[in-house]
Jmol script that loads the backbone (N, CA, C; Angstrom):
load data "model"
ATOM      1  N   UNK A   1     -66.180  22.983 -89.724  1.00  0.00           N
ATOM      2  CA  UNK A   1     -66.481  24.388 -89.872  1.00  0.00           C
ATOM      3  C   UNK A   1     -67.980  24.607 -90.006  1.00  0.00           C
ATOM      4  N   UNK A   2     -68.434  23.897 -90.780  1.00  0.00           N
ATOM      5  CA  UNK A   2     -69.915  24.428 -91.067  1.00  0.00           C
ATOM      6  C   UNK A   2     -70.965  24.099 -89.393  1.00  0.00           C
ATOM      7  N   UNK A   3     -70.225  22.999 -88.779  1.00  0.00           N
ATOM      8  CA  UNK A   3     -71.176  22.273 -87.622  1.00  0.00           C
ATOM      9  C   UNK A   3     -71.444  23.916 -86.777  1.00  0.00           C
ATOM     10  N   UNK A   4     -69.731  23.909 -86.730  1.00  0.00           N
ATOM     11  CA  UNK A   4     -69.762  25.341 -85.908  1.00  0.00           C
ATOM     12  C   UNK A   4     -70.791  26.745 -86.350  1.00  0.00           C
ATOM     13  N   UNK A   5     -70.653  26.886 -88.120  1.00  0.00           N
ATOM     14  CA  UNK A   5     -71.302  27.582 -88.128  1.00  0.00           C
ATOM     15  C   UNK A   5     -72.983  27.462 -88.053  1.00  0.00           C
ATOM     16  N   UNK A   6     -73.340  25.903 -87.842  1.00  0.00           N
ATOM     17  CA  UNK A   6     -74.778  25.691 -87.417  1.00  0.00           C
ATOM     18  C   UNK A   6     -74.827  26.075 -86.135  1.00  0.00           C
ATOM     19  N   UNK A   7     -74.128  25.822 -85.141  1.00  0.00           N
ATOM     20  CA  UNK A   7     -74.466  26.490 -83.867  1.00  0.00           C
ATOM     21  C   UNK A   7     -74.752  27.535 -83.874  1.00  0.00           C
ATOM     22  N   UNK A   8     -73.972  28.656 -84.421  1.00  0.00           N
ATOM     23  CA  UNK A   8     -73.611  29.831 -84.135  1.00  0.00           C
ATOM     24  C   UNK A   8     -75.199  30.748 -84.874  1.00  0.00           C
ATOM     25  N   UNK A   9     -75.481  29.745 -85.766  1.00  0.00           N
ATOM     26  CA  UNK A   9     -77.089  30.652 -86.468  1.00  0.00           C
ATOM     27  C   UNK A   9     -78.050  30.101 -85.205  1.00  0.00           C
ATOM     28  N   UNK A  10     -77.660  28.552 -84.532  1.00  0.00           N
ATOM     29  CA  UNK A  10     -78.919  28.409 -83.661  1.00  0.00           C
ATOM     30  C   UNK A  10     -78.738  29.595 -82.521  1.00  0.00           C
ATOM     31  N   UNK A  11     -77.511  29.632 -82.141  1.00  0.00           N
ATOM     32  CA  UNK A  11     -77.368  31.056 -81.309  1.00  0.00           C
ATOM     33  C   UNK A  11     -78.056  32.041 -80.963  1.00  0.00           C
ATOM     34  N   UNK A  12     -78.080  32.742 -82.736  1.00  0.00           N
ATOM     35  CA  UNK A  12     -78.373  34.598 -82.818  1.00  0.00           C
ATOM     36  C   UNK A  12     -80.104  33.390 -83.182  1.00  0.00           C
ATOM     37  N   UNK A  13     -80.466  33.002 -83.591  1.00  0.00           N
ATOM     38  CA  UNK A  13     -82.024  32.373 -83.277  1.00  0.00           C
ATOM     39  C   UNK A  13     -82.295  32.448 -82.193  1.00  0.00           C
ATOM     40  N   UNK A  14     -81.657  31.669 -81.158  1.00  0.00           N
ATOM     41  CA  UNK A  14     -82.292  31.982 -80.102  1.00  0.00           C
ATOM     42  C   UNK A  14     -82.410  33.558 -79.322  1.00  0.00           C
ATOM     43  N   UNK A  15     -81.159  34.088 -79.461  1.00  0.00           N
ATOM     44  CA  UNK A  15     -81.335  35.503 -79.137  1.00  0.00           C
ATOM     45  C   UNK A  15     -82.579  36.247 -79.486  1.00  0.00           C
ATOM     46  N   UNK A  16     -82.600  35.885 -81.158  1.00  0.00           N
ATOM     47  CA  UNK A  16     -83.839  36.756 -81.689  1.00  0.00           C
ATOM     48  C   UNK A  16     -85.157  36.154 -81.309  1.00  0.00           C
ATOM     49  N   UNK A  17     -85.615  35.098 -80.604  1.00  0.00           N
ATOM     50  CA  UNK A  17     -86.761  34.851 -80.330  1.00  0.00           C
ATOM     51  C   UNK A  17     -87.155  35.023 -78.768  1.00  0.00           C
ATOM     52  N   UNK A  18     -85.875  34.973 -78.197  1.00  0.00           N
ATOM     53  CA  UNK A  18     -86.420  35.348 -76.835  1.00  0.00           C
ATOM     54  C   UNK A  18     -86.217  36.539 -76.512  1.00  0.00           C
ATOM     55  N   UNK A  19     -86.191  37.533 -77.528  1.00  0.00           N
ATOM     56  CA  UNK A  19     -86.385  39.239 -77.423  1.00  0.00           C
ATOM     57  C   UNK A  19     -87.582  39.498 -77.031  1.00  0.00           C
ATOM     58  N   UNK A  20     -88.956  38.655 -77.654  1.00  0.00           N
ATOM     59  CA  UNK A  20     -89.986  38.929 -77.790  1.00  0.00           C
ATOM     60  C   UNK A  20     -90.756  39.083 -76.745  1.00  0.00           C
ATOM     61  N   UNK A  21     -90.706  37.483 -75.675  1.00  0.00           N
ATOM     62  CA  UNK A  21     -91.164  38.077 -74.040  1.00  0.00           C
ATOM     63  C   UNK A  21     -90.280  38.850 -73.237  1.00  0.00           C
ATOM     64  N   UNK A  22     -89.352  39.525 -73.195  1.00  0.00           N
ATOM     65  CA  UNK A  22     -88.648  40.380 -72.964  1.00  0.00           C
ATOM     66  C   UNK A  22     -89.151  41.852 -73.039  1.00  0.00           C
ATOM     67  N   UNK A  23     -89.713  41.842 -74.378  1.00  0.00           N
ATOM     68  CA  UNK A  23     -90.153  43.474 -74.693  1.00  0.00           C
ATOM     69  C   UNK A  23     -91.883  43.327 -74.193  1.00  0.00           C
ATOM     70  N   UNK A  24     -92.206  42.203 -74.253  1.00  0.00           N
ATOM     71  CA  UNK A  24     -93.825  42.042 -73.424  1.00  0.00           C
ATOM     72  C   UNK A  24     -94.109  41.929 -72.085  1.00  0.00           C
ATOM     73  N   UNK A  25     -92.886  42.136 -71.316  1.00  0.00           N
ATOM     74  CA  UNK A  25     -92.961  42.257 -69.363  1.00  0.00           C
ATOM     75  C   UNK A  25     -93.446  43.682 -69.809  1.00  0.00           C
ATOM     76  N   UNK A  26     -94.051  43.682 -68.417  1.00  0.00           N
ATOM     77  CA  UNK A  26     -94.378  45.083 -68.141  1.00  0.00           C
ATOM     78  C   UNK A  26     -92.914  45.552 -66.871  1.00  0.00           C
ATOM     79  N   UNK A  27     -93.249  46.561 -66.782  1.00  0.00           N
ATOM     80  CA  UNK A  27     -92.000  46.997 -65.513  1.00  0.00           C
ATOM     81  C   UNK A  27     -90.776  47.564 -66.055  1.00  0.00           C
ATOM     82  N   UNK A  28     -89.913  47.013 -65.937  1.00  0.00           N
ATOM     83  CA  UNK A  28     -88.463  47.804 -65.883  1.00  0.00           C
ATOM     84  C   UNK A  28     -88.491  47.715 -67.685  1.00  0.00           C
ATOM     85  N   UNK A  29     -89.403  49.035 -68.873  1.00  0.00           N
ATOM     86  CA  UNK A  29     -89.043  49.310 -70.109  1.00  0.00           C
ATOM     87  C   UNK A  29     -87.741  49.492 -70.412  1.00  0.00           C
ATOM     88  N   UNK A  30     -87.004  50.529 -69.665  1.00  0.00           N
ATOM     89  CA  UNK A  30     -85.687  51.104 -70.206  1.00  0.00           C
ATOM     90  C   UNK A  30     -84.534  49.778 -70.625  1.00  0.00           C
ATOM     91  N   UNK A  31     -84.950  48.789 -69.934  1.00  0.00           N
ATOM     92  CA  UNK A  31     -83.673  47.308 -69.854  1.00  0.00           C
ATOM     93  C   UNK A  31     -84.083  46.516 -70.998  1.00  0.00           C
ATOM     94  N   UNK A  32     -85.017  46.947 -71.325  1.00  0.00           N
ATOM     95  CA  UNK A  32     -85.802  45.871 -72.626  1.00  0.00           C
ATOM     96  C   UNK A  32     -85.528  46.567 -74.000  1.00  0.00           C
ATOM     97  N   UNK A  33     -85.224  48.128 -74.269  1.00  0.00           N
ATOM     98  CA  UNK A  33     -85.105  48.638 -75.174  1.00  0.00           C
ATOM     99  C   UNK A  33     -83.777  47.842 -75.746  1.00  0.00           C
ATOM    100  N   UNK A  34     -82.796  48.493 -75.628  1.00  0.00           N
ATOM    101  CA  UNK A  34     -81.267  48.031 -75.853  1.00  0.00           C
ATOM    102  C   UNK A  34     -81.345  46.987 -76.031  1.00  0.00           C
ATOM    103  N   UNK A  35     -82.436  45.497 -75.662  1.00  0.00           N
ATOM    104  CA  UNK A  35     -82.135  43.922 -75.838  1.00  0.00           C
ATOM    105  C   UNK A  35     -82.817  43.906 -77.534  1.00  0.00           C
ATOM    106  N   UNK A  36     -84.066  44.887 -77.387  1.00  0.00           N
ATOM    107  CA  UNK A  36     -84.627  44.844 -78.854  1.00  0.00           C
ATOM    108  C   UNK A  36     -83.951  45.223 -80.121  1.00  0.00           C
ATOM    109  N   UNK A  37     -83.631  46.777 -79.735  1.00  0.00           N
ATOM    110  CA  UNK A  37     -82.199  46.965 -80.682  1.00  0.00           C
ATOM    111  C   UNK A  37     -81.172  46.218 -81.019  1.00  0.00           C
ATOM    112  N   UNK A  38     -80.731  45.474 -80.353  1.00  0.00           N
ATOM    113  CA  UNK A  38     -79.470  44.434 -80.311  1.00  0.00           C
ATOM    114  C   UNK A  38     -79.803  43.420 -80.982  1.00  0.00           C
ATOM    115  N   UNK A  39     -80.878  42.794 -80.941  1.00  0.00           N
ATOM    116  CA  UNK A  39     -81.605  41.687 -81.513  1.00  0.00           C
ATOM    117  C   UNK A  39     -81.614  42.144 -82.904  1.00  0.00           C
ATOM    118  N   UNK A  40     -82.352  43.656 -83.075  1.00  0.00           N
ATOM    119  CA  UNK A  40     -82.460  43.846 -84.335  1.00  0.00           C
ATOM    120  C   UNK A  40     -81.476  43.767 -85.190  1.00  0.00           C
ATOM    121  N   UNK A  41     -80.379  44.447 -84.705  1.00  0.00           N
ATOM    122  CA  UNK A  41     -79.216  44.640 -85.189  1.00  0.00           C
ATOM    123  C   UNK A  41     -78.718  43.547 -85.734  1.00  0.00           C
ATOM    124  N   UNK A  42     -78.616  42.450 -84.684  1.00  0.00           N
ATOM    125  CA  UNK A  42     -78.147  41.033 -85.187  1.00  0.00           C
ATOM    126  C   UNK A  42     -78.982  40.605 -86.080  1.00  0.00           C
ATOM    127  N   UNK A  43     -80.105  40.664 -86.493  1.00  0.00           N
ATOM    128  CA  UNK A  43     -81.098  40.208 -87.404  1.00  0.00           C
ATOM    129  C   UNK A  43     -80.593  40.630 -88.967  1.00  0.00           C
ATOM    130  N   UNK A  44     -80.796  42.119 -88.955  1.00  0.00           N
ATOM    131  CA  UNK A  44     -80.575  42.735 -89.518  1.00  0.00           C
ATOM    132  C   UNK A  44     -78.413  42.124 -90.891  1.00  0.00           C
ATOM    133  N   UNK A  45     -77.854  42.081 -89.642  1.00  0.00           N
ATOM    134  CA  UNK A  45     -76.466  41.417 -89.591  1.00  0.00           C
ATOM    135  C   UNK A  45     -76.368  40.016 -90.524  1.00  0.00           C
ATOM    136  N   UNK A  46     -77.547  39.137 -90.278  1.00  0.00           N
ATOM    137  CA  UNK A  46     -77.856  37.990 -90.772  1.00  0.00           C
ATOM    138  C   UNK A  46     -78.507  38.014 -92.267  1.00  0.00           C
ATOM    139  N   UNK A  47     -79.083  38.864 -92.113  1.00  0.00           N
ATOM    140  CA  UNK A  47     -79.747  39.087 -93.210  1.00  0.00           C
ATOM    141  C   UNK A  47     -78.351  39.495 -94.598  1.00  0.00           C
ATOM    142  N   UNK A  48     -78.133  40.942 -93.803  1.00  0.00           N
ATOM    143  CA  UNK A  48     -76.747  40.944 -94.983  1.00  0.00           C
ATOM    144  C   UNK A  48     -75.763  39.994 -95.573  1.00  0.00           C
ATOM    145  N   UNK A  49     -75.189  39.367 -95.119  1.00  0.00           N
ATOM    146  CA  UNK A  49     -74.286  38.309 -94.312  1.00  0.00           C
ATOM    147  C   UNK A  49     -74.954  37.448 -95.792  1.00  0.00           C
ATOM    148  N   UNK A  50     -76.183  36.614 -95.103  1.00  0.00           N
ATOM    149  CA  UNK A  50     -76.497  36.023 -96.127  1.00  0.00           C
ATOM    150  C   UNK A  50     -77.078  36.290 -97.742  1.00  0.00           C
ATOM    151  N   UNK A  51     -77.463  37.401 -97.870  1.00  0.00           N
ATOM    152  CA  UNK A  51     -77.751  37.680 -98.901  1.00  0.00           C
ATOM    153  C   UNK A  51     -76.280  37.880 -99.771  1.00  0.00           C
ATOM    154  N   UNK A  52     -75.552  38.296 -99.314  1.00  0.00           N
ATOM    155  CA  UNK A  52     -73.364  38.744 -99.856  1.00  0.00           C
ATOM    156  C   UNK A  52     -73.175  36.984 -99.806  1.00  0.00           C
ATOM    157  N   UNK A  53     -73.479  36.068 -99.275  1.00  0.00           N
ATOM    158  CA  UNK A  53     -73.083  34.805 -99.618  1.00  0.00           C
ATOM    159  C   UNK A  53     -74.156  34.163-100.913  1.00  0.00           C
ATOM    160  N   UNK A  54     -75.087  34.227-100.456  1.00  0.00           N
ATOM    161  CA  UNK A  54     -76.122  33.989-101.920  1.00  0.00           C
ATOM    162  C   UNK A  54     -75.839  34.330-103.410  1.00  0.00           C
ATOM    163  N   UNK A  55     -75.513  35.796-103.062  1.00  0.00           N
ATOM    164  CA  UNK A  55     -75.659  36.313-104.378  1.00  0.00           C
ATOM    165  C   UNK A  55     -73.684  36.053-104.979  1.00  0.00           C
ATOM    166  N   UNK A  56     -72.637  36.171-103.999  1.00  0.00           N
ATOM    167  CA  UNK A  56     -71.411  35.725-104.329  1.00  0.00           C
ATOM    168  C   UNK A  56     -71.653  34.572-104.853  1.00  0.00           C
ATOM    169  N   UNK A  57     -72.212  33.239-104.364  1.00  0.00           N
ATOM    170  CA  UNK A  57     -72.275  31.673-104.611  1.00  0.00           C
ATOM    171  C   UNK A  57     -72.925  32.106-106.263  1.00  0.00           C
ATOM    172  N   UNK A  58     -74.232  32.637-106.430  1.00  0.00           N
ATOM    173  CA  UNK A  58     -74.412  32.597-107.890  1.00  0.00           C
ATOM    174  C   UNK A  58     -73.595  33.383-109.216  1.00  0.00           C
ATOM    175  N   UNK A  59     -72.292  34.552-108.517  1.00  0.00           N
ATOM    176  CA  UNK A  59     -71.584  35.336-109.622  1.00  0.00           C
ATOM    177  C   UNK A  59     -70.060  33.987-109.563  1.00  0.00           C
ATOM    178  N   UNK A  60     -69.909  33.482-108.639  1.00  0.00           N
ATOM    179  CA  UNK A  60     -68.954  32.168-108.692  1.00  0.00           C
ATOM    180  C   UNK A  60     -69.478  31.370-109.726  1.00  0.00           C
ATOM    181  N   UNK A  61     -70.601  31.272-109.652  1.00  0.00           N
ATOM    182  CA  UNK A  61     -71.239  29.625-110.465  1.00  0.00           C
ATOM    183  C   UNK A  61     -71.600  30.367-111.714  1.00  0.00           C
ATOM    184  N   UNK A  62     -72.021  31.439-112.192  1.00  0.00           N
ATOM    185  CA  UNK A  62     -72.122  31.925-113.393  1.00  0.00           C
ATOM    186  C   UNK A  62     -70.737  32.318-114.408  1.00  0.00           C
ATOM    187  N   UNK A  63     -69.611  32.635-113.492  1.00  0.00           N
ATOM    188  CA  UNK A  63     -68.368  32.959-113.953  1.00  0.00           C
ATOM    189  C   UNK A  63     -67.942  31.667-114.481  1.00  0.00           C
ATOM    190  N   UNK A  64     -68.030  30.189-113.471  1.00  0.00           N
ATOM    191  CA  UNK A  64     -67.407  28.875-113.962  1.00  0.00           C
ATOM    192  C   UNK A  64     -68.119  28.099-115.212  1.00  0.00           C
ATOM    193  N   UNK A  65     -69.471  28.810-115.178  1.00  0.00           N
ATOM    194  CA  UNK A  65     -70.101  28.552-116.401  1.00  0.00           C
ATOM    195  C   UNK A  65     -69.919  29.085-117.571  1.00  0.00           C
ATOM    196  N   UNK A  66     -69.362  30.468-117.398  1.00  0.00           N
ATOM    197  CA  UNK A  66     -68.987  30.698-118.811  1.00  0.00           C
ATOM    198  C   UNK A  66     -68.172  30.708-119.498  1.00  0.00           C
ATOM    199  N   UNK A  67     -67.051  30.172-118.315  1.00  0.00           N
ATOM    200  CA  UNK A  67     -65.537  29.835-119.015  1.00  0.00           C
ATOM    201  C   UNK A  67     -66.144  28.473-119.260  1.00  0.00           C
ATOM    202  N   UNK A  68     -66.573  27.583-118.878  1.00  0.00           N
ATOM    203  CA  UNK A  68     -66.489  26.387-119.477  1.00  0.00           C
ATOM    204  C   UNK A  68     -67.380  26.386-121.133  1.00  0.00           C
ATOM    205  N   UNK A  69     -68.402  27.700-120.856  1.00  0.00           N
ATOM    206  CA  UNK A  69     -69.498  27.445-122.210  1.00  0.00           C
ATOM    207  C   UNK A  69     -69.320  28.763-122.577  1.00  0.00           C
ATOM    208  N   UNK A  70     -68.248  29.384-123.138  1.00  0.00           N
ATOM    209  CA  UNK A  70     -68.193  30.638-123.573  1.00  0.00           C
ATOM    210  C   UNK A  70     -69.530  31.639-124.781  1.00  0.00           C
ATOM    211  N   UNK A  71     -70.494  30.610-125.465  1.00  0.00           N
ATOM    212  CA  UNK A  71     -71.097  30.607-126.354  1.00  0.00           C
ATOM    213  C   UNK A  71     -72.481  30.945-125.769  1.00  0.00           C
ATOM    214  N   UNK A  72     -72.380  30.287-124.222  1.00  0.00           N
ATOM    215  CA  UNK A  72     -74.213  30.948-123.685  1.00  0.00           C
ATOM    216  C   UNK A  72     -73.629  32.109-122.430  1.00  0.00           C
ATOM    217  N   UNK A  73     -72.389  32.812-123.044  1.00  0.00           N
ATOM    218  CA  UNK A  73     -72.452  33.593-121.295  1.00  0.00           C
ATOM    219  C   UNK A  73     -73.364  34.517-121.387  1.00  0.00           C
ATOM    220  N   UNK A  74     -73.812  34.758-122.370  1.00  0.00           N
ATOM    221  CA  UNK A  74     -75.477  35.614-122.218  1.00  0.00           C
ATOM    222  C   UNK A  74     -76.668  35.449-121.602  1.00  0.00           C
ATOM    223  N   UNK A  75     -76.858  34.133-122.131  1.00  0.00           N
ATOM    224  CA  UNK A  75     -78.198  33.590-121.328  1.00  0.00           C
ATOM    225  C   UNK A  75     -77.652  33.691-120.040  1.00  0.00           C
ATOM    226  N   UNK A  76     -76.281  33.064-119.698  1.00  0.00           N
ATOM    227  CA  UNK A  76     -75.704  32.889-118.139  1.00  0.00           C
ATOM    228  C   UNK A  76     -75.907  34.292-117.371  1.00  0.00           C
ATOM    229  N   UNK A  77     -75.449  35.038-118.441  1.00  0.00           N
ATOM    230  CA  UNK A  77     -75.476  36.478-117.621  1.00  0.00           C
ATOM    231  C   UNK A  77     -76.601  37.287-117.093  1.00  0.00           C
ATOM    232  N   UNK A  78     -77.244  36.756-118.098  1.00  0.00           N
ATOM    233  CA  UNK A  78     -79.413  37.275-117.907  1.00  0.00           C
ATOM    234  C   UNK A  78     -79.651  36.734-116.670  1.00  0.00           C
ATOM    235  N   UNK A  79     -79.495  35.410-116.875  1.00  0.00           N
ATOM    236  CA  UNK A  79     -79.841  34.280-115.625  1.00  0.00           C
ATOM    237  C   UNK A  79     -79.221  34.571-114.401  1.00  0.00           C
ATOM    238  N   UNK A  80     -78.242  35.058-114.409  1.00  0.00           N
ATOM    239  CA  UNK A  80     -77.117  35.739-113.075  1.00  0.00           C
ATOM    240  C   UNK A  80     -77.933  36.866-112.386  1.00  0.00           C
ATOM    241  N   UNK A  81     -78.104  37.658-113.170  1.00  0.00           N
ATOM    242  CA  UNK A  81     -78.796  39.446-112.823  1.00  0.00           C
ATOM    243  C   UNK A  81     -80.225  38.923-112.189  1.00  0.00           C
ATOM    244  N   UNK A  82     -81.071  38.119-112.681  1.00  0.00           N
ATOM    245  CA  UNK A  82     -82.397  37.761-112.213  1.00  0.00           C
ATOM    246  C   UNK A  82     -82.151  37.548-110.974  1.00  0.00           C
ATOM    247  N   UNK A  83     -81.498  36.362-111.103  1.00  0.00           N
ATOM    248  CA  UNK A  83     -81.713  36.050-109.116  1.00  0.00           C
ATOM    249  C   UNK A  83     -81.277  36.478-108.520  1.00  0.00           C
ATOM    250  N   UNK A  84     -79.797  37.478-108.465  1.00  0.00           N
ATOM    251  CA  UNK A  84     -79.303  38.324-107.628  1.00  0.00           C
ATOM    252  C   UNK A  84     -80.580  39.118-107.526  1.00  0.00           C
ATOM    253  N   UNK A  85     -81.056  39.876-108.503  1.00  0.00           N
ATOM    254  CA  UNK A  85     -82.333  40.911-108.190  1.00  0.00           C
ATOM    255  C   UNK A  85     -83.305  40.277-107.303  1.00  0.00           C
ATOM    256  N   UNK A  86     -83.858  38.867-107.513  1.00  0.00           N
ATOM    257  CA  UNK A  86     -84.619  38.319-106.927  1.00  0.00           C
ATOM    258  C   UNK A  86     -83.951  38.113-105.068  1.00  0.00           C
ATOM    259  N   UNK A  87     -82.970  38.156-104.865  1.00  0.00           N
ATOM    260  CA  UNK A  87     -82.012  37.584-104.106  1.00  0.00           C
ATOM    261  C   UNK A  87     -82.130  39.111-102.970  1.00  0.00           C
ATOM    262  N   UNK A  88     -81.920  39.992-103.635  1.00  0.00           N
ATOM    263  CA  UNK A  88     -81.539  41.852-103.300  1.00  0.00           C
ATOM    264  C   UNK A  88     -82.919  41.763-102.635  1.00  0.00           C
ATOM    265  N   UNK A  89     -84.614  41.522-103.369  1.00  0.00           N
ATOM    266  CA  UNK A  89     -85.749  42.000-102.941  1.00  0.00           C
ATOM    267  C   UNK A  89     -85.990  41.167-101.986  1.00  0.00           C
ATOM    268  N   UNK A  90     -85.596  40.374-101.634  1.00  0.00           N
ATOM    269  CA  UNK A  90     -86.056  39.761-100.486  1.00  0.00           C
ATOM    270  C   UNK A  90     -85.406  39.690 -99.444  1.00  0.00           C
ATOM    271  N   UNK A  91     -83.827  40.380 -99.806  1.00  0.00           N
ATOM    272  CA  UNK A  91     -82.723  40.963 -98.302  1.00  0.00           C
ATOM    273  C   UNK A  91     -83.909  42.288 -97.710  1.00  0.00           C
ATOM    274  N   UNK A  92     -83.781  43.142 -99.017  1.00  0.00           N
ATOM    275  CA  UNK A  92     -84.858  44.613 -98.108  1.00  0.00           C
ATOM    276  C   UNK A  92     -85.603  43.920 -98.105  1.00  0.00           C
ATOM    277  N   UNK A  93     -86.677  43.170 -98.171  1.00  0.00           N
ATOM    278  CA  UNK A  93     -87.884  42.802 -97.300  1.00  0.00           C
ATOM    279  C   UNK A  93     -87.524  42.330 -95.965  1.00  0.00           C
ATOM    280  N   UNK A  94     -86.521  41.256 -95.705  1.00  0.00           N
ATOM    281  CA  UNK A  94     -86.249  40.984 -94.718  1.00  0.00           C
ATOM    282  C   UNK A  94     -85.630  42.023 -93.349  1.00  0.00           C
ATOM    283  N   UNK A  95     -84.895  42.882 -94.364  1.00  0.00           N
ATOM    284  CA  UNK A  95     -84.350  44.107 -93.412  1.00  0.00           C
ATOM    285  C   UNK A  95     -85.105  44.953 -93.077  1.00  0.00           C
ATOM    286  N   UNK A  96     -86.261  45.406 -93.995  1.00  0.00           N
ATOM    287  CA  UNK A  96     -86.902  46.161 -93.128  1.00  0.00           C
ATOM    288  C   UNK A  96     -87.971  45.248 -91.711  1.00  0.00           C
ATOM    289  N   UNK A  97     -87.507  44.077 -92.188  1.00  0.00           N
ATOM    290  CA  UNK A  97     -88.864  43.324 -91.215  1.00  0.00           C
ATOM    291  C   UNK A  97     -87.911  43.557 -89.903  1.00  0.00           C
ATOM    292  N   UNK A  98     -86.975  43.368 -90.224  1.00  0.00           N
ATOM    293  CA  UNK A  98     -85.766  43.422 -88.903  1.00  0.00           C
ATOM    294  C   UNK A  98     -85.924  44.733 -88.203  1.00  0.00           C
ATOM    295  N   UNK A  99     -85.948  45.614 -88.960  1.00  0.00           N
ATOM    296  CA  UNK A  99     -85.756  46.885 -88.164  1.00  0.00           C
ATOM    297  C   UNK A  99     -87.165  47.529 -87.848  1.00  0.00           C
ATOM    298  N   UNK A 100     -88.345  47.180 -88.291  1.00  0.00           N
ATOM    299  CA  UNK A 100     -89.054  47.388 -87.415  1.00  0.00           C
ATOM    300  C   UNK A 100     -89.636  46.748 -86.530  1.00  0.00           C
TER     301      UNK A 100
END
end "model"
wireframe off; spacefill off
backbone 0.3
color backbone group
């Protein structure tokens, strides 16, 4: 499963990098718009995608921590909220990099 899902990111990579001489021909603009959008979109797609797996993987691993250590689920819980926040500011950074 995962091999597959390594292909599938080298994939939308390659999509998103060969947008770039695409939108730098001169000549036929109108055929190049729709490839940029699309690209974005998928960018954009990736970005979400992974940030909802990031931040799920750390409310999983903070939950198994505090059933096992019921006595620090505070610190756990402080420690949870940080990096999701940290996790959130760098999806919108990335999304807006996508969409413009």
């Amino acid at each position: 499963m995962s091999h597959s899902l390594k292909i599938l990111g080298l994939v939308f990579a390659a999509v998103l990098l060969f947008s770039a001489p695409a939108m730098a021909q001169e000549g036929e603009v109108a055929a190049a718009v729709p490839v940029a959008l699309l690209t974005n979109a998928i960018g954009a797609g990736i970005v979400i995608v992974g940030a909802g797996l990031g931040i799920g993987k750390i409310g999983a691993s903070a939950v198994e921590s505090m059933a096992r250590q019921p006595e620090s689920a505070g610190q756990i819980q402080t420690a949870m909220i940080i990096a999701a926040a940290l996790i959130e500011g760098v999806t919108f950074f990335a999304l807006i990099i996508c969409l413009l």
